[in-house]
ZADO-1210 file (C-alpha; in nm, 4 decimals, padded with zeros to 6 digits):
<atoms>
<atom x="06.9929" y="08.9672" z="10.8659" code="UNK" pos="1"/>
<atom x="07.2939" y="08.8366" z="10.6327" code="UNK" pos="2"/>
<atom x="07.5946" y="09.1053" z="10.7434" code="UNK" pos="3"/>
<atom x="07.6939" y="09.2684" z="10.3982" code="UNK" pos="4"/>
<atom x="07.9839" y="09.4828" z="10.3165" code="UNK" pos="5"/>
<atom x="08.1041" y="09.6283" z="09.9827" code="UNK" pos="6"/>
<atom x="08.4715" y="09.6831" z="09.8569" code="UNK" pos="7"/>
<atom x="08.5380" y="10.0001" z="09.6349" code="UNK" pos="8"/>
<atom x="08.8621" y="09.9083" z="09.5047" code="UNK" pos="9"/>
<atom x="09.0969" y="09.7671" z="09.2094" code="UNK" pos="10"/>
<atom x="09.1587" y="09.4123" z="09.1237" code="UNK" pos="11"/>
<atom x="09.4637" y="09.2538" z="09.2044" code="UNK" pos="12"/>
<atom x="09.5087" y="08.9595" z="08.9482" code="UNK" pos="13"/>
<atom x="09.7834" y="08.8090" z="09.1701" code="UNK" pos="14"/>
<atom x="09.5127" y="08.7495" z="09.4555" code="UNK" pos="15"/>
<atom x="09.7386" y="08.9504" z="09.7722" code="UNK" pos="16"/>
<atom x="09.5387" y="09.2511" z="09.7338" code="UNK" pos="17"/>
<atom x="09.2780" y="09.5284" z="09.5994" code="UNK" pos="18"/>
<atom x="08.9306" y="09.3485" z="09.5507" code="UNK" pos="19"/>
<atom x="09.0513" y="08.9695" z="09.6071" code="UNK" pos="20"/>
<atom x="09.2015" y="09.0572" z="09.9763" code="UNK" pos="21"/>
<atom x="08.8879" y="09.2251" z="10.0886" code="UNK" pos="22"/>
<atom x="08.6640" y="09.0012" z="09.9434" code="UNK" pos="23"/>
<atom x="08.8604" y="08.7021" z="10.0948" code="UNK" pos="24"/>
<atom x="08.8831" y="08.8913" z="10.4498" code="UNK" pos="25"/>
<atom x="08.4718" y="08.9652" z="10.4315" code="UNK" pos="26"/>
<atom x="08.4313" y="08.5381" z="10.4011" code="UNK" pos="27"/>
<atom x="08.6897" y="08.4681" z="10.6304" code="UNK" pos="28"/>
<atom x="08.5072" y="08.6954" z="10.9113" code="UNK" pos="29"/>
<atom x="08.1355" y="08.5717" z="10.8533" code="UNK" pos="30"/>
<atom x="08.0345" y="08.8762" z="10.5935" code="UNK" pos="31"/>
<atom x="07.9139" y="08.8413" z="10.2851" code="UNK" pos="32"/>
<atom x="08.1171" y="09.0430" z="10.0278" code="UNK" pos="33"/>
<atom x="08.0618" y="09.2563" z="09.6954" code="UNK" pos="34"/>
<atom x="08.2162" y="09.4999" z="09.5141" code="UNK" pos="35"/>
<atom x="08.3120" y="09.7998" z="09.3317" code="UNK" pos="36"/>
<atom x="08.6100" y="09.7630" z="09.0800" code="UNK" pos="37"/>
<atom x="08.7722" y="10.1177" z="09.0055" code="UNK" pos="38"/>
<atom x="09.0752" y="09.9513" z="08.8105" code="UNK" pos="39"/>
<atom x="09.1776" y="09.6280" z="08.6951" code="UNK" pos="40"/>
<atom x="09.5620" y="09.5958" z="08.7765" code="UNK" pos="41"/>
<atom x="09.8103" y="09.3604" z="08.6149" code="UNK" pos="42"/>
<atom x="09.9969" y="09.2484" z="08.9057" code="UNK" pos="43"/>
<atom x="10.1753" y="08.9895" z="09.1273" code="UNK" pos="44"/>
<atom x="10.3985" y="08.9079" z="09.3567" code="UNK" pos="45"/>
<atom x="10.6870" y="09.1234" z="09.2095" code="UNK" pos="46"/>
<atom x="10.5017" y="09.4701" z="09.1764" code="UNK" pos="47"/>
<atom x="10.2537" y="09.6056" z="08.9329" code="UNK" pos="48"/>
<atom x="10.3399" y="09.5986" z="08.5956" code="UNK" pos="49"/>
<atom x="10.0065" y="09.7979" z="08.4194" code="UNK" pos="50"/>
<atom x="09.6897" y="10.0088" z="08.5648" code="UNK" pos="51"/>
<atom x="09.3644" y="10.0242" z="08.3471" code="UNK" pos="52"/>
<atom x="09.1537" y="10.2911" z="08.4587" code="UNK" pos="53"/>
<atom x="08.7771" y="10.2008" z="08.4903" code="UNK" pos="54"/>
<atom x="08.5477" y="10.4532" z="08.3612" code="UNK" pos="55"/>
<atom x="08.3781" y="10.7320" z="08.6196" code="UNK" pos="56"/>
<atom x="08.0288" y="10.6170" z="08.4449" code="UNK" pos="57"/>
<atom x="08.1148" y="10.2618" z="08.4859" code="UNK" pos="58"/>
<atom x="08.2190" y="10.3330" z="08.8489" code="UNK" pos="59"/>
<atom x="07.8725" y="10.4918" z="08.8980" code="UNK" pos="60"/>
<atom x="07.6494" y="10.2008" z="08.7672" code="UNK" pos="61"/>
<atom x="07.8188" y="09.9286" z="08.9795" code="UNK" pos="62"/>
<atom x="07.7367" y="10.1296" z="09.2764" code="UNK" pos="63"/>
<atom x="07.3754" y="10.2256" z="09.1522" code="UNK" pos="64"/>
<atom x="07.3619" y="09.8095" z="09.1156" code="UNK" pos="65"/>
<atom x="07.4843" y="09.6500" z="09.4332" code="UNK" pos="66"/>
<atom x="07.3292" y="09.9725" z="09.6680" code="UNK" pos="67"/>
<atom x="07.0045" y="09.9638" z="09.5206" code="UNK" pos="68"/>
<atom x="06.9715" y="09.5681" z="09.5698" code="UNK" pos="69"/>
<atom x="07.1890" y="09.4983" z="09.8599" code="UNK" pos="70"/>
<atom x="07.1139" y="09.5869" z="10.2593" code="UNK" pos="71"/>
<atom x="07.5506" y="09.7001" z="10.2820" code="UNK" pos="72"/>
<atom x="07.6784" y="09.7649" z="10.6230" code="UNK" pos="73"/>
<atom x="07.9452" y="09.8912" z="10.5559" code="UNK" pos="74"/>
<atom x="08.2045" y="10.0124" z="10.2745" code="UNK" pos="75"/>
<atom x="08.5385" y="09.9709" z="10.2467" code="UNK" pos="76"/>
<atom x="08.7489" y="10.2260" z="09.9734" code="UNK" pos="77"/>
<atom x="09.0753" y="10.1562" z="09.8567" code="UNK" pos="78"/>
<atom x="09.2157" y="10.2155" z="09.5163" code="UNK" pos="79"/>
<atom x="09.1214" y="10.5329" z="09.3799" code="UNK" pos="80"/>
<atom x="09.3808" y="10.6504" z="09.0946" code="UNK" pos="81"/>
<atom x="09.2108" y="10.9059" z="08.9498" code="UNK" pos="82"/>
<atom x="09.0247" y="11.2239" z="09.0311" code="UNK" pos="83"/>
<atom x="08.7199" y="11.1979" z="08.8461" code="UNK" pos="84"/>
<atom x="08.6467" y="10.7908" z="09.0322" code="UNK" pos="85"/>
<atom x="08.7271" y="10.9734" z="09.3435" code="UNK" pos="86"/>
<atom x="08.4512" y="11.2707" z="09.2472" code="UNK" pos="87"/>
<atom x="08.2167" y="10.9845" z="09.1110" code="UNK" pos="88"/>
<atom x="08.2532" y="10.7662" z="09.4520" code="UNK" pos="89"/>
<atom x="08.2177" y="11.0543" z="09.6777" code="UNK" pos="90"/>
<atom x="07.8600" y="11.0963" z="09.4447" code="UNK" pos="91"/>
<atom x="07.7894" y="10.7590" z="09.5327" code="UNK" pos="92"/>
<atom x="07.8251" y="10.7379" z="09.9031" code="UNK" pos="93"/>
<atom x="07.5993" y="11.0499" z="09.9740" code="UNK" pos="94"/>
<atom x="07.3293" y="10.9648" z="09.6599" code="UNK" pos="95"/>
<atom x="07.3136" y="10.6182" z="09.8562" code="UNK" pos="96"/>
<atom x="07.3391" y="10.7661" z="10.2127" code="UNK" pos="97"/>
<atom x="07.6285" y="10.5210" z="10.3312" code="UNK" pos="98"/>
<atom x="07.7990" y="10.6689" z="10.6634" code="UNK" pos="99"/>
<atom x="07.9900" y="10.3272" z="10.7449" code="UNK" pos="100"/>
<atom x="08.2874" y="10.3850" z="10.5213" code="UNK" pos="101"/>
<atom x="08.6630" y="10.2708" z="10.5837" code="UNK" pos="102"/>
<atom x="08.8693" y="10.4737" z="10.3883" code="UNK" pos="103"/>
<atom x="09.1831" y="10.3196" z="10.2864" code="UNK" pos="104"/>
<atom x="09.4367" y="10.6034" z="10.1297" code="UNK" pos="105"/>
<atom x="09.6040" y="10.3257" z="09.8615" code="UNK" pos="106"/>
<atom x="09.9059" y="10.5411" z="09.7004" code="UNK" pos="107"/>
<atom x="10.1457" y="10.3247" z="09.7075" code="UNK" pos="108"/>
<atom x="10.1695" y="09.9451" z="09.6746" code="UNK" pos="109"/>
<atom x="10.4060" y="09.7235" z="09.8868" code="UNK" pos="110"/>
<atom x="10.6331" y="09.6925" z="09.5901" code="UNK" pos="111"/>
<atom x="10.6961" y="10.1007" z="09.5738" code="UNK" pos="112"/>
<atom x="10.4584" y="10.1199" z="09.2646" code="UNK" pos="113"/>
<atom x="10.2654" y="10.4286" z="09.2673" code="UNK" pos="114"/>
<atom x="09.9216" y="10.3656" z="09.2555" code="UNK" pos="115"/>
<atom x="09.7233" y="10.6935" z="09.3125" code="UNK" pos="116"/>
<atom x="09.7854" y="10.9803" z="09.0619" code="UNK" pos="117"/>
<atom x="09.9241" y="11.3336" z="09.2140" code="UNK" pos="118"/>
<atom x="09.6579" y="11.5436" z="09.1219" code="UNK" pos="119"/>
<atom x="09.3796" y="11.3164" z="09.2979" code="UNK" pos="120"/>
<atom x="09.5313" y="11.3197" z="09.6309" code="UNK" pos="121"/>
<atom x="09.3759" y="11.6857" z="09.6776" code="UNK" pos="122"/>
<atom x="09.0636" y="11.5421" z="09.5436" code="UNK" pos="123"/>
<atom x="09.0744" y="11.2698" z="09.8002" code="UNK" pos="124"/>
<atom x="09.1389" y="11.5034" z="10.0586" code="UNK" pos="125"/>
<atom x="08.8400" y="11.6981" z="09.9607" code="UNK" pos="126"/>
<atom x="08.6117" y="11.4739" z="09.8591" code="UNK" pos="127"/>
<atom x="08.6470" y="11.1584" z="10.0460" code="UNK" pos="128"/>
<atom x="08.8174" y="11.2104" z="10.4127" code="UNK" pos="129"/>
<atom x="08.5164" y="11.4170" z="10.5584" code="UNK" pos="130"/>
<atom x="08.2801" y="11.1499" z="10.4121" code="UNK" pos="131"/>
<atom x="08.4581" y="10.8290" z="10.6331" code="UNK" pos="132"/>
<atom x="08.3877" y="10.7251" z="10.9539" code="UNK" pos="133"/>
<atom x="08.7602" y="10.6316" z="10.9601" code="UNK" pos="134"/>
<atom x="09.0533" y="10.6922" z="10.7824" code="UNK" pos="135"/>
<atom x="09.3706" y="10.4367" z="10.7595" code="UNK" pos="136"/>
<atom x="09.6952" y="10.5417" z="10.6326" code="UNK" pos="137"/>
<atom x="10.0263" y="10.3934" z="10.7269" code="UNK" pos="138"/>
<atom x="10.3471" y="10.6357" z="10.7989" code="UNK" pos="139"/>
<atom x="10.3854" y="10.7502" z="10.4427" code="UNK" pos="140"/>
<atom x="10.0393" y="10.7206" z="10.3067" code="UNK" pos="141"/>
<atom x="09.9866" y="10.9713" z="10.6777" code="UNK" pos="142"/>
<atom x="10.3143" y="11.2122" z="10.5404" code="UNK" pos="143"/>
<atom x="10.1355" y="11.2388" z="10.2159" code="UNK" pos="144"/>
<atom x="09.8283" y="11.3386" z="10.3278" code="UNK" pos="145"/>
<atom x="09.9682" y="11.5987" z="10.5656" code="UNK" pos="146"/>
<atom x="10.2720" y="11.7168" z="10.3125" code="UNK" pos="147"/>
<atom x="10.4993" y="11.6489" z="10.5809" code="UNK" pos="148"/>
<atom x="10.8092" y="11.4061" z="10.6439" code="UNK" pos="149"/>
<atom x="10.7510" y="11.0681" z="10.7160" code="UNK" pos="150"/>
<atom x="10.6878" y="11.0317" z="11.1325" code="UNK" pos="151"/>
<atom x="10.9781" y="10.9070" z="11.3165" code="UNK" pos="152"/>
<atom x="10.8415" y="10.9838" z="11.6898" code="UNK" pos="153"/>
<atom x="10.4601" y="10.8925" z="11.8223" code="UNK" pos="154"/>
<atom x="10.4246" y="11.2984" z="11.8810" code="UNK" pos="155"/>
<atom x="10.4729" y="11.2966" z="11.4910" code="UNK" pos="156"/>
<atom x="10.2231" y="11.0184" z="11.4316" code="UNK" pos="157"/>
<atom x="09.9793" y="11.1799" z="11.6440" code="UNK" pos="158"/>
<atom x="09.9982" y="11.5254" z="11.4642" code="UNK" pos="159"/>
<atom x="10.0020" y="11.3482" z="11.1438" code="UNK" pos="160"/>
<atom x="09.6492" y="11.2094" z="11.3237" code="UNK" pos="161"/>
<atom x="09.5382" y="11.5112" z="11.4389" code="UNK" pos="162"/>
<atom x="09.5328" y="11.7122" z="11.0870" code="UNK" pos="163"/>
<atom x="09.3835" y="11.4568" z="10.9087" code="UNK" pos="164"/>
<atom x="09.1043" y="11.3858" z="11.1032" code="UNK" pos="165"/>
<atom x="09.1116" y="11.7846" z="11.1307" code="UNK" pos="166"/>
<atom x="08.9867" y="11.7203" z="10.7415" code="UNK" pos="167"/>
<atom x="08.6662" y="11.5418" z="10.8245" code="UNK" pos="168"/>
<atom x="08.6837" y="11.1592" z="10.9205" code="UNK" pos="169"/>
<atom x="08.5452" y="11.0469" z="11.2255" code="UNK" pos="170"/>
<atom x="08.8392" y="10.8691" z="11.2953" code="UNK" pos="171"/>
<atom x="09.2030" y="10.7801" z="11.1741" code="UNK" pos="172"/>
<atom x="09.4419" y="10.4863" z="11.2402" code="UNK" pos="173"/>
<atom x="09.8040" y="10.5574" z="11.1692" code="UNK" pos="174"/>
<atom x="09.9412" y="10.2318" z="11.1096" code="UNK" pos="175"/>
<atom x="10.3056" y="10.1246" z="11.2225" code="UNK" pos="176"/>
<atom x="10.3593" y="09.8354" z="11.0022" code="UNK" pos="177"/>
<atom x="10.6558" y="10.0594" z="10.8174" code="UNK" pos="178"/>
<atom x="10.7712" y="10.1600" z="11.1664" code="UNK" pos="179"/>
<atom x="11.0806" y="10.0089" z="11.3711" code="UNK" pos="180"/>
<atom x="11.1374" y="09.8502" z="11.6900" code="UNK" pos="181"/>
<atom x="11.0230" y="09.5593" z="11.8361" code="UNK" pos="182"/>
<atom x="10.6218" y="09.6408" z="11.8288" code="UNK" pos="183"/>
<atom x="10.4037" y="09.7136" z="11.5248" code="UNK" pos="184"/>
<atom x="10.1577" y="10.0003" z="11.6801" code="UNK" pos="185"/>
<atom x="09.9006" y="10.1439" z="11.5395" code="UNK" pos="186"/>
<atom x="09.7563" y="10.4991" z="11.6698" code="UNK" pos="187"/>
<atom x="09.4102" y="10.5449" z="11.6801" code="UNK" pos="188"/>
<atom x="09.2438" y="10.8666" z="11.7175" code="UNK" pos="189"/>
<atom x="08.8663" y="10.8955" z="11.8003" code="UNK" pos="190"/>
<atom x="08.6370" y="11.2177" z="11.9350" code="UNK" pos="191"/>
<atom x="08.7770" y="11.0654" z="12.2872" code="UNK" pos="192"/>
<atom x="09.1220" y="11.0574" z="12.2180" code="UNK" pos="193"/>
<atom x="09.3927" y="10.8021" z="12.1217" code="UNK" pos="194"/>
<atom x="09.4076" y="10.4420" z="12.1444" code="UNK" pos="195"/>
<atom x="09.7365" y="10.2389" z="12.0661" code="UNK" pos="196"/>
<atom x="09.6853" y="09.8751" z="11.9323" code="UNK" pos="197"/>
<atom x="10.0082" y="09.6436" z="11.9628" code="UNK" pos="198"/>
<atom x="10.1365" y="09.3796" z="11.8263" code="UNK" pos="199"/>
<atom x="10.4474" y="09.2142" z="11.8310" code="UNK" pos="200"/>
<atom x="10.6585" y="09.2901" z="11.4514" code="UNK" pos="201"/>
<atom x="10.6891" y="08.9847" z="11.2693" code="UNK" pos="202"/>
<atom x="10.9723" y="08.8443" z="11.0897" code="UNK" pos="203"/>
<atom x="10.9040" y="08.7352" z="10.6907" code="UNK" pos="204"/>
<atom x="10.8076" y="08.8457" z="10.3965" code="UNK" pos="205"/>
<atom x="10.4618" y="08.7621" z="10.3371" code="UNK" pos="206"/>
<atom x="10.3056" y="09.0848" z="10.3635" code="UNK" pos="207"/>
<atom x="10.1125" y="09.1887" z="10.0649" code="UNK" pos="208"/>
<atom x="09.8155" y="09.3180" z="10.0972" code="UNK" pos="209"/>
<atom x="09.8472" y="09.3755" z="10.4975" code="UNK" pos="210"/>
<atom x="09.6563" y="09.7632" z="10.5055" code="UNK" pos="211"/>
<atom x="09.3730" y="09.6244" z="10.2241" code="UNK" pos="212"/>
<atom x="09.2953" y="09.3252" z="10.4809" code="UNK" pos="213"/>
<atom x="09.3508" y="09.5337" z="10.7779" code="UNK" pos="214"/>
<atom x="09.1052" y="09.8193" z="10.6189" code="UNK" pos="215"/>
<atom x="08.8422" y="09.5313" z="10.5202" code="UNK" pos="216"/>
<atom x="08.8369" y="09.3528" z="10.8380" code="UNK" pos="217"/>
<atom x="08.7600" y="09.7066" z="11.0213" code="UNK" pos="218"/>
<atom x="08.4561" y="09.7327" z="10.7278" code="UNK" pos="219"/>
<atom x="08.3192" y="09.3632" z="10.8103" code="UNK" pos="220"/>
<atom x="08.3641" y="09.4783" z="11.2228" code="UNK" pos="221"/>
<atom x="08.1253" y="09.7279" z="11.1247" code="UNK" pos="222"/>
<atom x="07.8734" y="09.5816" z="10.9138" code="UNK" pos="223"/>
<atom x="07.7979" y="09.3138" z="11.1588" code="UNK" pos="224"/>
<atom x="07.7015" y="09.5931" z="11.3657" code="UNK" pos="225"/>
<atom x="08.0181" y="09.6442" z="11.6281" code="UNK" pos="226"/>
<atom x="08.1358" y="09.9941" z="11.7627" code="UNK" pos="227"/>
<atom x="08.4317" y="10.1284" z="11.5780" code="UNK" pos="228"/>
<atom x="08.7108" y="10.0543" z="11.8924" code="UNK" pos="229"/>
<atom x="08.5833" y="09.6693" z="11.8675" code="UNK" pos="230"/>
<atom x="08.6001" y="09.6592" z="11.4867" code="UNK" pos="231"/>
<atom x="08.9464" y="09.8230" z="11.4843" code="UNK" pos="232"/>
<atom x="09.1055" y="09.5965" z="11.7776" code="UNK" pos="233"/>
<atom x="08.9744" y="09.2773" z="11.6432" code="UNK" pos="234"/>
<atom x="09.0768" y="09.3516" z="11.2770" code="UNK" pos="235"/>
<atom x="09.4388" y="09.4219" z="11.4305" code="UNK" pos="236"/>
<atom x="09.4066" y="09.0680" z="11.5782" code="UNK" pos="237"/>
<atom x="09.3041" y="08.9102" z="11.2240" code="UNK" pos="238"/>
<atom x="09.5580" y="09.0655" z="11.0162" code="UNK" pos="239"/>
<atom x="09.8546" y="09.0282" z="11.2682" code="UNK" pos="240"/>
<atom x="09.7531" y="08.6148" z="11.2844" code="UNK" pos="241"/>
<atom x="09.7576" y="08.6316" z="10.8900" code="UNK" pos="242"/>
<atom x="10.0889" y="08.8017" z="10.8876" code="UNK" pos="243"/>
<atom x="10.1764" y="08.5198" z="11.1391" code="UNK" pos="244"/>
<atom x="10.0806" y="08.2503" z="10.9557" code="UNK" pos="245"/>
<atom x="10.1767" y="08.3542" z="10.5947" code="UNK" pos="246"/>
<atom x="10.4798" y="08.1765" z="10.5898" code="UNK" pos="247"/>
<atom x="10.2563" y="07.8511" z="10.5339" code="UNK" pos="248"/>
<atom x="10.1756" y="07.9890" z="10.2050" code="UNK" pos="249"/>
<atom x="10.4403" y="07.9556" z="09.9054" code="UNK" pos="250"/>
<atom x="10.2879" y="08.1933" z="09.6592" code="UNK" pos="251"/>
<atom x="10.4961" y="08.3517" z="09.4017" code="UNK" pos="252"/>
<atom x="10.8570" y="08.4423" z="09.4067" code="UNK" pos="253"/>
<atom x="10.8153" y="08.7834" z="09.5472" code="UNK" pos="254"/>
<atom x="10.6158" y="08.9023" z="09.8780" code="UNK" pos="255"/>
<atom x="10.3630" y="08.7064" z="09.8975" code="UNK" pos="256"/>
<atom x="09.9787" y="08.7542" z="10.0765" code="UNK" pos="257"/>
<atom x="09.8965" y="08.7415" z="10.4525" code="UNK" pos="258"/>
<atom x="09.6829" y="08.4296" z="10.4890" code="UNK" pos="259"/>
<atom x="09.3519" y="08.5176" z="10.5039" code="UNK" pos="260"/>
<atom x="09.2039" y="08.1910" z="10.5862" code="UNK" pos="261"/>
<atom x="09.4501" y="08.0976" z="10.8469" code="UNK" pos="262"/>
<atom x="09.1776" y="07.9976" z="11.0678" code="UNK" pos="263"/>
<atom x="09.0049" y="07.7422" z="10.8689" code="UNK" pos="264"/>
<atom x="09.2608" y="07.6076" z="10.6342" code="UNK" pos="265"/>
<atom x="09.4498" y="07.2617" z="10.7447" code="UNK" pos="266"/>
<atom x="09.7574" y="07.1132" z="10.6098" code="UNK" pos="267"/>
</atoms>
């Protein structure tokens, strides 16, 4: 059976992020992708210059659509700016009965714009942390969700872990990408404990769109039917060879996407 996994997300109309980096990271790994737009973004390179809200209703009939026709794996969630399309997906997922859902906490894009409205990160709390099998914040994205300072220590990180999988998920993966040192880790904390996944940090600064490819690649992991540790370990692969080879890229003037193809493209 054709491995299928759906993106709940907004549209990036540079291509780096949102809907067009999880769509490109679901070919790139063998899985056939569709998807969910919650907002249509007008965006590049630079930062995010407008947000257009997609209807709740709308929301609801694209996911009647594609989970009434298609056999999905898995789900990934990432942009969600509003509380009422974070009410509406959470509606979705249990009228559907997915379980296999990577919950990205987009609040904030790689350019510093805001992308997730104050009042709905309560609602996302509520509503859609205890319905993921994993969560996947980075260091602020973590300090939001847990109304504490941004984690400087990995006893931080891992109580930053602890209260948000205390919230519901399955699982959560801290990621390090806005950490320091010589490493990029990312914590990950299961029913068994914690897991760290390293990777040397790379230089440049090709690296938009990083935690939507890193949240998608876990998704695609699970919809061809691997455990969670496998997905999570060989999405951390995937998006730190992306990150690698971005520099090959020359798009825009700003930072520019992780190369999602970097395995199949030749100069």
């Amino acid at each position: 059976m054709t491995a299928i996994a759906v993106t709940i997300a907004g549209s990036d109309s540079g291509g780096g992020a949102g809907i067009q980096a999880d769509l490109k990271t679901f070919s790139a790994l063998g899985v056939y992708g569709a998807s969910v737009i919650t907002a249509l973004t007008a965006q590049n390179t630079l930062g995010v210059q407008a947000i257009h809200d997609v209807p709740p209703d709308f929301v609801a009939a694209q996911m009647d659509s594609v989970f009434t026709d298609l056999a999905v794996g898995a789900v990934k969630i990432g942009m969600l700016s509003q509380a009422a399309v974070i009410a509406t997906v959470a509606e979705g997922l249990d009228r559907h009965g997915l379980k296999e859902v990577v919950l990205d906490p987009v609040m904030v894009a790689t350019s510093g714009d805001r992308l997730l409205a104050p009042d709905a990160v309560e609602a996302l709390r509520r509503d859609l942390i205890p319905r993921a099998r994993i969560v996947t914040p980075n260091l602020p994205e973590a300090a939001a969700l847990t109304e504490t300072p941004v984690a400087t220590s990995e006893a931080e990180v891992k109580a930053q872990a602890e209260a948000i999988r205390a919230l519901g998920a399955e699982a959560v993966l801290v990621k390090g990408g806005h950490g320091e040192g010589p490493e990029s880790v990312d914590l990950l904390l299961t029913a068994e404990g914690f897991h760290a996944l390293r990777a040397l940090r790379l230089p440049g600064r090709n690296t938009h769109g990083t935690g939507c490819t890193l949240s998608s690649a876990i998704a695609a992991g699970l919809a061809k039917g691997h455990q969670l540790l496998q997905a999570v370990q060989d999405a951390k692969i995937y998006v730190t060879e992306a990150i690698a080879a971005a520099d090959a890229l020359s798009i825009g003037s700003g930072h520019g996407p992780v190369h999602h193809f970097h395995r199949w493209w030749r100069d």
